[in-house]
ZASEDO-998955 format. One record per atom (N, C-alpha, C, CB): x, y, z; residue number from 1; atom name. Coordinates in steps of 0.2 Angstrom, whole numbers. Atoms other than C-alpha are relative to their C-alpha. Glycine has a CB too. Example, Ala and Ser with C-alpha at 12.3 -4.5 7.8 and 13.67 -1.06 7.14 Angstrom:
<recs>
((4, -6, 0), 1, 'N')
((62, -22, 39), 1, 'CA')
((4, 6, 0), 1, 'C')
((-5, 0, 6), 1, 'CB')
((-4, -6, -1), 2, 'N')
((68, -5, 36), 2, 'CA')
((-4, 5, 3), 2, 'C')
((2, 2, -7), 2, 'CB')
</recs>
This chain:
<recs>
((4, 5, -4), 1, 'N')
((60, 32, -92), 1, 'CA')
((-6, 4, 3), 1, 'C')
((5, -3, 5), 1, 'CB')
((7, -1, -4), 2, 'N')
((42, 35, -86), 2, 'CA')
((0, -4, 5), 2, 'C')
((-7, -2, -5), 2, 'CB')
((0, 1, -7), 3, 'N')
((39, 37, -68), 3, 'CA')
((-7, -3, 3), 3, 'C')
((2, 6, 3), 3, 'CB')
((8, 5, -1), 4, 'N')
((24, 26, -62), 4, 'CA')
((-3, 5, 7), 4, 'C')
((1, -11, 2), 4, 'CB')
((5, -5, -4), 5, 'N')
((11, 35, -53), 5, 'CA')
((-2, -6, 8), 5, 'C')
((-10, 3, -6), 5, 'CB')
((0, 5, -4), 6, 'N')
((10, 26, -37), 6, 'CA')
((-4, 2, 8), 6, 'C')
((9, -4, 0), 6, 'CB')
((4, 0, -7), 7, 'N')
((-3, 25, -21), 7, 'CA')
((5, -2, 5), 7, 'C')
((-6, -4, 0), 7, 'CB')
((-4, 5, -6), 8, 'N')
((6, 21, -3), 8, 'CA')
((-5, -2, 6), 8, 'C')
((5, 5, 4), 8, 'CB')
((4, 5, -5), 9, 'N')
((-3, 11, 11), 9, 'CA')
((5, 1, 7), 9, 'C')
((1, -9, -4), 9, 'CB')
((-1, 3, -7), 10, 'N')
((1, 12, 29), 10, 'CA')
((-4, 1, 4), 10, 'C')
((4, 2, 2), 10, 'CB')
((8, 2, -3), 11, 'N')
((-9, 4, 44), 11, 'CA')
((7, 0, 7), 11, 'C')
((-7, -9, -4), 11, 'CB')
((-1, 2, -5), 12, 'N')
((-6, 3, 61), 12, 'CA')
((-5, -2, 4), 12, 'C')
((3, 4, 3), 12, 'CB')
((5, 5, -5), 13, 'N')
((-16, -8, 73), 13, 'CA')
((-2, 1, 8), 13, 'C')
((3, -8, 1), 13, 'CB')
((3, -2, -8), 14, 'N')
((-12, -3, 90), 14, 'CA')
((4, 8, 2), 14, 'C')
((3, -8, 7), 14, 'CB')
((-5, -5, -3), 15, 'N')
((-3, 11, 101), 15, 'CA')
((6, -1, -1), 15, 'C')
((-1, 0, 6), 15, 'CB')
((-7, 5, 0), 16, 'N')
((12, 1, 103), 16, 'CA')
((3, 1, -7), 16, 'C')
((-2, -8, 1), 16, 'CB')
((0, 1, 10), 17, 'N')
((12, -1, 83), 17, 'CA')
((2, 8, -1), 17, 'C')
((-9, -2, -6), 17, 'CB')
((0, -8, 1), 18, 'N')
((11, 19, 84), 18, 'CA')
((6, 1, 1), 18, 'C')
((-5, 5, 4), 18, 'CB')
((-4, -2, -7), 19, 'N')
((25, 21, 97), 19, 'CA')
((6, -2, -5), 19, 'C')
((-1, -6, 10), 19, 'CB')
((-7, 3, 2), 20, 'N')
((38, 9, 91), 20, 'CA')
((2, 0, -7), 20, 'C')
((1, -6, 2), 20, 'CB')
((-5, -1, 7), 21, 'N')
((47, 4, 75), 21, 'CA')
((-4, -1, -6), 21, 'C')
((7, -6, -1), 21, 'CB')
((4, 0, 5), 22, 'N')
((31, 1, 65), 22, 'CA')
((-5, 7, -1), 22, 'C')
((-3, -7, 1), 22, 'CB')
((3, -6, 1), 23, 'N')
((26, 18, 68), 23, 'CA')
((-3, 4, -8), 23, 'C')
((5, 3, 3), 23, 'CB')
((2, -4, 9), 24, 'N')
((16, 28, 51), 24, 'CA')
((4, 4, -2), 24, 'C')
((-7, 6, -1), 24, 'CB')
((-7, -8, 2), 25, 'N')
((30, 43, 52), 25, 'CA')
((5, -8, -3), 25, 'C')
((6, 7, 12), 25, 'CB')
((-5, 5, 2), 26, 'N')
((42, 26, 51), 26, 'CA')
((-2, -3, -6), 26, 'C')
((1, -4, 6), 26, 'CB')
((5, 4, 8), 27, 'N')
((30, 16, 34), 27, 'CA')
((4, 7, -1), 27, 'C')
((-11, -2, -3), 27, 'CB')
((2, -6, 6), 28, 'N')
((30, 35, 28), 28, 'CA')
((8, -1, -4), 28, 'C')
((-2, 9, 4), 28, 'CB')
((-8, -2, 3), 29, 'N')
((51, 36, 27), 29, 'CA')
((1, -6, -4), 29, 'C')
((7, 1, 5), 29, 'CB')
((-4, 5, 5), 30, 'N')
((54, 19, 20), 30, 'CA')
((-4, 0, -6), 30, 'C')
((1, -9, 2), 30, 'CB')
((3, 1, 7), 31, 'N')
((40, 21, 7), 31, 'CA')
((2, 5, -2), 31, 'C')
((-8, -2, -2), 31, 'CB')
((-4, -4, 3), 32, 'N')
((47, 38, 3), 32, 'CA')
((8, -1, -4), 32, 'C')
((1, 4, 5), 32, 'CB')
((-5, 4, 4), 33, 'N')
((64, 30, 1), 33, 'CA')
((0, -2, -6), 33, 'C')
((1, -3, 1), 33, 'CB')
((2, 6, 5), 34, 'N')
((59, 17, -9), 34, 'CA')
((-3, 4, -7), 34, 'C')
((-6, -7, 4), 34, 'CB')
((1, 0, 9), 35, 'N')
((51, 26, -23), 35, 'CA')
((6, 7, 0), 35, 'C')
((-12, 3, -4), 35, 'CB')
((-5, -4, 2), 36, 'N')
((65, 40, -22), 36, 'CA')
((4, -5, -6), 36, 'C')
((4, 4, 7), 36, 'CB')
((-5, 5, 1), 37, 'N')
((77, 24, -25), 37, 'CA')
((-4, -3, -5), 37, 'C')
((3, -4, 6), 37, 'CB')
((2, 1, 7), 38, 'N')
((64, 18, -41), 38, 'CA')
((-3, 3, -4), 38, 'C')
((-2, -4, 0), 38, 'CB')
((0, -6, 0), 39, 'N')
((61, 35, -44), 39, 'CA')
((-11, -3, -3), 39, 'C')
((7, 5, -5), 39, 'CB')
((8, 0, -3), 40, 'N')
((39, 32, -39), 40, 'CA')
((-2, 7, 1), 40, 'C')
((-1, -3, 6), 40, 'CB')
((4, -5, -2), 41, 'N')
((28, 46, -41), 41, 'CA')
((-5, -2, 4), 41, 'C')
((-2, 2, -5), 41, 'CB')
((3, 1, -8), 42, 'N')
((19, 45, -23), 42, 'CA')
((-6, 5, -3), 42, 'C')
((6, 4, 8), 42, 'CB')
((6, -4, 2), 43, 'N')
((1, 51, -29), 43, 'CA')
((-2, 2, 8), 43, 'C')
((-6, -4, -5), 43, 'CB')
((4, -1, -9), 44, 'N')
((-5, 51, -10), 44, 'CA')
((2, -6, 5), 44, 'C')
((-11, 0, -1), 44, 'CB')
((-2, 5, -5), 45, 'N')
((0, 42, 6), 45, 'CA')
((-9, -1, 4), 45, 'C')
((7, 4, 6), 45, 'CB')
((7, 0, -4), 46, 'N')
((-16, 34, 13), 46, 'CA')
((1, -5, 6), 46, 'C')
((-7, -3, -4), 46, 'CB')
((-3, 3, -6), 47, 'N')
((-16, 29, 29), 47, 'CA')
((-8, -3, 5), 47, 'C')
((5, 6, 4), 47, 'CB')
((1, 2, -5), 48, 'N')
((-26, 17, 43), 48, 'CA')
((0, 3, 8), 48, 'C')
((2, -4, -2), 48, 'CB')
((-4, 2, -7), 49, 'N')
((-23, 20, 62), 49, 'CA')
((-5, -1, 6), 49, 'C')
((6, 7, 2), 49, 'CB')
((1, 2, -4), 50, 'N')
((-27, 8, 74), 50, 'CA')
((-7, -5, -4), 50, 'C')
((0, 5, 7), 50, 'CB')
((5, 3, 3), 51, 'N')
((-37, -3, 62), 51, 'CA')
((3, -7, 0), 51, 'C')
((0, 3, -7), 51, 'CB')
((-1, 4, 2), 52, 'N')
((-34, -21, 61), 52, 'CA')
((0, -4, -8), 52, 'C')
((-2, -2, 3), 52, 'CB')
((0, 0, 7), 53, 'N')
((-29, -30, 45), 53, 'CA')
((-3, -6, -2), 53, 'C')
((7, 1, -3), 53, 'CB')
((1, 7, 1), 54, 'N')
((-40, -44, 47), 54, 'CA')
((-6, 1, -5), 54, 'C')
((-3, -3, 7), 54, 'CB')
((4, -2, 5), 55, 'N')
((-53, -35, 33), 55, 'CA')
((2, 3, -5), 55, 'C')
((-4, 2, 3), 55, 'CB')
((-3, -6, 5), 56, 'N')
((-49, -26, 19), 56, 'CA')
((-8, 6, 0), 56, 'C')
((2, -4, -10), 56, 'CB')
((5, -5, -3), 57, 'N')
((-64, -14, 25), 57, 'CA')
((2, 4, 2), 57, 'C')
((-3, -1, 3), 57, 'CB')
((-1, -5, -4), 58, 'N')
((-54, 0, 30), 58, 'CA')
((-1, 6, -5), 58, 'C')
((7, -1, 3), 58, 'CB')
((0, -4, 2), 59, 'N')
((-55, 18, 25), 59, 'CA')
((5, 1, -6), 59, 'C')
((-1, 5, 5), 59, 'CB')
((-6, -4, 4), 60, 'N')
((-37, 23, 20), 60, 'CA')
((1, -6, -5), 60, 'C')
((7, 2, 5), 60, 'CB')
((0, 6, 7), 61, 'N')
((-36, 4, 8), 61, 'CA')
((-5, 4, -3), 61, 'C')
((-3, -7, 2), 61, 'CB')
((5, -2, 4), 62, 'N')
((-52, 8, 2), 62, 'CA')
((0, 5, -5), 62, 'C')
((-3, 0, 3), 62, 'CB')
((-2, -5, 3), 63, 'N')
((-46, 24, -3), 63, 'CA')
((4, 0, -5), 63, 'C')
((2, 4, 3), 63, 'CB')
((-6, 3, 6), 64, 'N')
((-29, 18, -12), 64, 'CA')
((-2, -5, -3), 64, 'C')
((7, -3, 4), 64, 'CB')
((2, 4, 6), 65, 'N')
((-38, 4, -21), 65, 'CA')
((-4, 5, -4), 65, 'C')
((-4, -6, 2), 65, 'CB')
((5, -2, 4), 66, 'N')
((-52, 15, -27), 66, 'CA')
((3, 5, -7), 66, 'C')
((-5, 3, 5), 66, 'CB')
((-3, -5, 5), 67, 'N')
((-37, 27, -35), 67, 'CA')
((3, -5, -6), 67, 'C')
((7, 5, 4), 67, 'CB')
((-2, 5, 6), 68, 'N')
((-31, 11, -44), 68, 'CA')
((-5, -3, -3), 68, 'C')
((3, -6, 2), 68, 'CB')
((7, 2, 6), 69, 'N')
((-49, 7, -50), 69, 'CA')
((-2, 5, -5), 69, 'C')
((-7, -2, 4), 69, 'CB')
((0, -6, 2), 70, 'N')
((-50, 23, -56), 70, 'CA')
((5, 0, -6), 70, 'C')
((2, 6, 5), 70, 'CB')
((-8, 0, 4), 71, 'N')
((-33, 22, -66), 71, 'CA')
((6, 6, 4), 71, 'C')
((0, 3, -9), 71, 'CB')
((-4, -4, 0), 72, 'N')
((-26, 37, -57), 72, 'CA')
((8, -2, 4), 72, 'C')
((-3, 5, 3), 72, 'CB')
((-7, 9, -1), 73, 'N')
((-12, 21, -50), 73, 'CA')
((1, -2, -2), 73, 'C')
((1, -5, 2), 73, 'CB')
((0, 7, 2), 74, 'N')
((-4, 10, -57), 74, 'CA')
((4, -5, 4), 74, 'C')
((2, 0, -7), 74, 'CB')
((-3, 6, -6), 75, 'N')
((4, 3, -42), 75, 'CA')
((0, 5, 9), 75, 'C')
((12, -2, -3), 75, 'CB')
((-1, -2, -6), 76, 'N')
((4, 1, -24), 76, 'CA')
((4, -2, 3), 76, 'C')
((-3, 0, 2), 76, 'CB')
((-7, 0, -3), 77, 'N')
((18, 3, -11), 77, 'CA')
((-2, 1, 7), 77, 'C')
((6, 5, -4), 77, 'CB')
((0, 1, -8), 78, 'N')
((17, -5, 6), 78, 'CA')
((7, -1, 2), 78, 'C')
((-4, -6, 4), 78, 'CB')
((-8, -2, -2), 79, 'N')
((33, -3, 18), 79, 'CA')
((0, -11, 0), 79, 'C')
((2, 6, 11), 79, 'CB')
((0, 8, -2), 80, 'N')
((28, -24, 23), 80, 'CA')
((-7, -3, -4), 80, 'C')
((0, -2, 9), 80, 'CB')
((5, 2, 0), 81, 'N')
((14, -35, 16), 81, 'CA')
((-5, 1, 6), 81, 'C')
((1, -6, -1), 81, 'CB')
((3, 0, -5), 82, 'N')
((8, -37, 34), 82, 'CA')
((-5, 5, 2), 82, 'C')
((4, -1, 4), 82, 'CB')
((3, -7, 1), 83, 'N')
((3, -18, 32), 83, 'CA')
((-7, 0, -3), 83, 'C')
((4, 3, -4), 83, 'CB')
((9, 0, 4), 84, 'N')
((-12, -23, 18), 84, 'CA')
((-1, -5, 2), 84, 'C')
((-1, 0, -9), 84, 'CB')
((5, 4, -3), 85, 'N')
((-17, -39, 25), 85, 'CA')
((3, -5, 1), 85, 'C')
((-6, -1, -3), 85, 'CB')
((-3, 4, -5), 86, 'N')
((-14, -54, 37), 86, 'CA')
((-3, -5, -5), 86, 'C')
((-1, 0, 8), 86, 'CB')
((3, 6, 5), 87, 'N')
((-25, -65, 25), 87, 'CA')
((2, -2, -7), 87, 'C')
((-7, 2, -1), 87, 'CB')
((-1, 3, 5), 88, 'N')
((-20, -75, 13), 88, 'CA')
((-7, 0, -6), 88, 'C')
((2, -8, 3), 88, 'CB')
((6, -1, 5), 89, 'N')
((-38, -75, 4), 89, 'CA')
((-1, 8, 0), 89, 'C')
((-7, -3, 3), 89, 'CB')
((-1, -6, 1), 90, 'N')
((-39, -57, 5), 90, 'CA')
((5, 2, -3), 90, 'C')
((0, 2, 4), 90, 'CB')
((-10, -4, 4), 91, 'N')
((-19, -55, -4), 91, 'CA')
((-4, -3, -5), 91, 'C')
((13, -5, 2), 91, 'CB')
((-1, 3, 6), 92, 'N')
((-27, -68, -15), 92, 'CA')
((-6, 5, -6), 92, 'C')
((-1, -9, 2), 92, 'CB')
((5, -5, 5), 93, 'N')
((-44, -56, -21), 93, 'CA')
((4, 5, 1), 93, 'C')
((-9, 3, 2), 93, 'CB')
((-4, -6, 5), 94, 'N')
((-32, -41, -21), 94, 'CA')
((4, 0, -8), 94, 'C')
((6, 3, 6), 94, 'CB')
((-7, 2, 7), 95, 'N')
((-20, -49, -35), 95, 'CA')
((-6, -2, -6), 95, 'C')
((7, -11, 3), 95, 'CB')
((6, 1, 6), 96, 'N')
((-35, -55, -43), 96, 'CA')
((-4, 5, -3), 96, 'C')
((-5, -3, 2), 96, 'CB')
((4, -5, 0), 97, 'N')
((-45, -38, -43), 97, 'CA')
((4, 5, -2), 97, 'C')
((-4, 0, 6), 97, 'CB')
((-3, -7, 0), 98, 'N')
((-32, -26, -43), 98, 'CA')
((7, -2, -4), 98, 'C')
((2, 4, 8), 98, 'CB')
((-6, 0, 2), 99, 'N')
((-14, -33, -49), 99, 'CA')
((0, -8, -7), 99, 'C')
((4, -1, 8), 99, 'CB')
((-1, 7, 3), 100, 'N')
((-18, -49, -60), 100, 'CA')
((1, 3, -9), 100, 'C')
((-10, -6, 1), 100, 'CB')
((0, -2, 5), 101, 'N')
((-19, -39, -76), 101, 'CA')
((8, 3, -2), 101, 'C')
((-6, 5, 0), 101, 'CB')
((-7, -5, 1), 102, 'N')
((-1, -30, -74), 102, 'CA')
((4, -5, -1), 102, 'C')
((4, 6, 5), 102, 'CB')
((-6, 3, 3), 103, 'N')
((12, -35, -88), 103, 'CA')
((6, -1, 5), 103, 'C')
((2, 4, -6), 103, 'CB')
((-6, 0, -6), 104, 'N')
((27, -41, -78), 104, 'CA')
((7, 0, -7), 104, 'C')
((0, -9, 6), 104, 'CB')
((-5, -3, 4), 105, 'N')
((44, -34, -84), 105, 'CA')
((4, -5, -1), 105, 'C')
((3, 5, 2), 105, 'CB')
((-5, 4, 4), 106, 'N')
((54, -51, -87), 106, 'CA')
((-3, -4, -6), 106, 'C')
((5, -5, 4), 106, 'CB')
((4, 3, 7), 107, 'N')
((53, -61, -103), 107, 'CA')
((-4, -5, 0), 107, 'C')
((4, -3, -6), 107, 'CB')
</recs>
């Protein structure tokens, strides 16, 4: 089985967000996890902090999309949605731009 090359995504918005259970050390372990457990090759963790997710204008996004426009991605891995963005029009050009093309594995 081929292991998919995969970008990670984590943002934090405020101090607080830093501090407590949405903490970046905290995204980092569950998205470590998570591709251990679908065994994900973790090309690079890119990260936000203290960015709001009301734009997709951020550095560390911008970064992890651009590895998937490139090809060096062929997926990305947030611990929560909420993490890449609060907007429903914004999920909706990511799926369109970045995710609309990828075959889906059932029949």
């Amino acid at each position: 089985m081929t292991r998919t090359s995969t970008v990670a995504y984590i943002r934090v918005s405020t101090m607080k967000q830093a501090v407590d259970g949405l903490s970046l050390e905290a995204q980092r372990q569950k998205i470590e996890a998570y591709a251990t457990l679908y065994e994900l090759d973790i090309l690079a963790i890119e990260m936000d902090e203290g960015l709001s997710a009301k734009t997709l204008q951020r550095p560390g996004l911008q970064r992890a999309l651009a590895r998937l426009k490139a090809g060096e991605a062929r997926a990305l891995l947030v611990c929560r949605l909420d993490r890449l963005t609060r907007s429903v029009r914004d999920l909706g050009e990511l799926i369109s731009t970045y995710f609309a093309s990828v075959k889906s594995c059932s029949p």
